[in-house]
GULO-749641 format. One record per residue (C-alpha): residue in three letters; y, z, x. Coordinates in nm, 2 decimals, padded with zeros to 4 digits. Layout:
<rotors>
- Ala, Y, Z, X $
...
</rotors>
This chain:
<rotors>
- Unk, -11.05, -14.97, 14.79 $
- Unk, -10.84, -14.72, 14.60 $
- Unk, -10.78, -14.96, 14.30 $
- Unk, -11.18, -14.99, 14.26 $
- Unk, -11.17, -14.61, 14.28 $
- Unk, -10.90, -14.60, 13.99 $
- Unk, -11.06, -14.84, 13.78 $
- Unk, -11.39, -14.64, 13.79 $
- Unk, -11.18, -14.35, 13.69 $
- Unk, -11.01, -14.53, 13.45 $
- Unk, -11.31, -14.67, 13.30 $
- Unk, -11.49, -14.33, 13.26 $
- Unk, -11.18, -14.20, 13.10 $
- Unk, -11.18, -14.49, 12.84 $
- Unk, -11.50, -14.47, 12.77 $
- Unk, -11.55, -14.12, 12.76 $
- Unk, -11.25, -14.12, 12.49 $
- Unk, -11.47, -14.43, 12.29 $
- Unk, -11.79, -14.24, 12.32 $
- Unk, -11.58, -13.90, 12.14 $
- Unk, -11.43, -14.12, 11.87 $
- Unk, -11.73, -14.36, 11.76 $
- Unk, -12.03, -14.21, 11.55 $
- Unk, -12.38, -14.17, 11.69 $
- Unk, -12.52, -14.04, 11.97 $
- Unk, -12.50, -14.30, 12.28 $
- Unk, -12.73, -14.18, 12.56 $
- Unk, -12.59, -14.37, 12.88 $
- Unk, -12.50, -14.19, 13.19 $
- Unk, -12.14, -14.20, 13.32 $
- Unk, -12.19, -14.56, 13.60 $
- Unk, -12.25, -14.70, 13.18 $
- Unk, -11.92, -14.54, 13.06 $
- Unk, -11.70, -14.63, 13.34 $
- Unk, -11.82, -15.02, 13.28 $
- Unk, -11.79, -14.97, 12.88 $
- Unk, -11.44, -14.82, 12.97 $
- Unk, -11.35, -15.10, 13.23 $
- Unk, -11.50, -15.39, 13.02 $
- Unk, -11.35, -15.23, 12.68 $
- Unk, -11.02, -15.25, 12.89 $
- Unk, -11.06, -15.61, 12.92 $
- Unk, -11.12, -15.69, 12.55 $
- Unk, -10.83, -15.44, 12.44 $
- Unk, -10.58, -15.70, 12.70 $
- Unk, -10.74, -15.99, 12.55 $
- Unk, -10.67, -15.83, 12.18 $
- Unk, -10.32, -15.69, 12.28 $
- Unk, -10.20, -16.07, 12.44 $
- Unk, -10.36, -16.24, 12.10 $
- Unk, -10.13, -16.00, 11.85 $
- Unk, -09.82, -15.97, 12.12 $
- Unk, -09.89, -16.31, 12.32 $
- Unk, -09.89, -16.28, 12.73 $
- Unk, -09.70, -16.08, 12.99 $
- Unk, -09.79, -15.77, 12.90 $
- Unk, -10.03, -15.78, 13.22 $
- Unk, -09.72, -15.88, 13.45 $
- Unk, -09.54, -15.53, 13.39 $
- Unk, -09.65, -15.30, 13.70 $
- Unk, -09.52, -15.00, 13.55 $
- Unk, -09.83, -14.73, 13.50 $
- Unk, -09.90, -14.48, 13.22 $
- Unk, -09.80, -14.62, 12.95 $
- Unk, -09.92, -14.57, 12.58 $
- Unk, -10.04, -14.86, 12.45 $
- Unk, -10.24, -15.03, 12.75 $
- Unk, -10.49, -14.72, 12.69 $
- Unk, -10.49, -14.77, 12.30 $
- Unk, -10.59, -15.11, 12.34 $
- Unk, -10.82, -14.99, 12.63 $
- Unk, -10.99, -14.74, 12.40 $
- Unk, -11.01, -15.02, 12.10 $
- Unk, -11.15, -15.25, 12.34 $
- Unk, -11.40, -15.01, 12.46 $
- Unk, -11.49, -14.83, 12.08 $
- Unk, -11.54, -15.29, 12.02 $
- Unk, -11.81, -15.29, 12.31 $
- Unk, -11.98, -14.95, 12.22 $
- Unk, -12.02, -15.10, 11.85 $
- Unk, -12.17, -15.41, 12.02 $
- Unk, -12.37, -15.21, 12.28 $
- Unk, -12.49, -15.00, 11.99 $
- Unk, -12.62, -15.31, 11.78 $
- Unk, -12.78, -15.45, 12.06 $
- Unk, -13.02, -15.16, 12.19 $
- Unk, -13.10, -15.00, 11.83 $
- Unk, -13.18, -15.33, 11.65 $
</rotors>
């Protein structure tokens, strides 16, 4: 239960962070950030394990700086794409 509670918070963290650093105005509530944040997440991992390869995900140590700059890459890659699609 807490780690669905921590990756919500997570995920509106990451997103919230996106959302401040990409251009334009994104009206979407914060239930929409948290899953930009915690999907963004997954594309940053899947970026980070194609430049460094695997293992990263292995390491249980927390708070670390470059999980939430891929995080936040990840996420500002799905708010580009979540831009394109609803203002065609």
């Amino acid at each position: 239960m807490w780690g669905i509670i921590l990756w919500i918070i997570f995920g509106i963290v990451v997103g919230s962070i996106a959302k401040m650093i990409m251009p334009g105005k994104e009206n979407m509530g914060w239930l929409m950030t948290a899953a930009l944040g915690i999907v963004g997440s997954f594309v940053g991992g899947f970026v980070a394990n194609l430049i460094f390869g695997g293992g990263g995900a292995t390491d249980a140590r927390m708070f670390h700086f470059w999980p939430i700059v891929f995080s936040v890459l990840g996420a500002m890659i799905v708010l580009w794409v979540y831009g394109k699609l609803v203002n065609k």
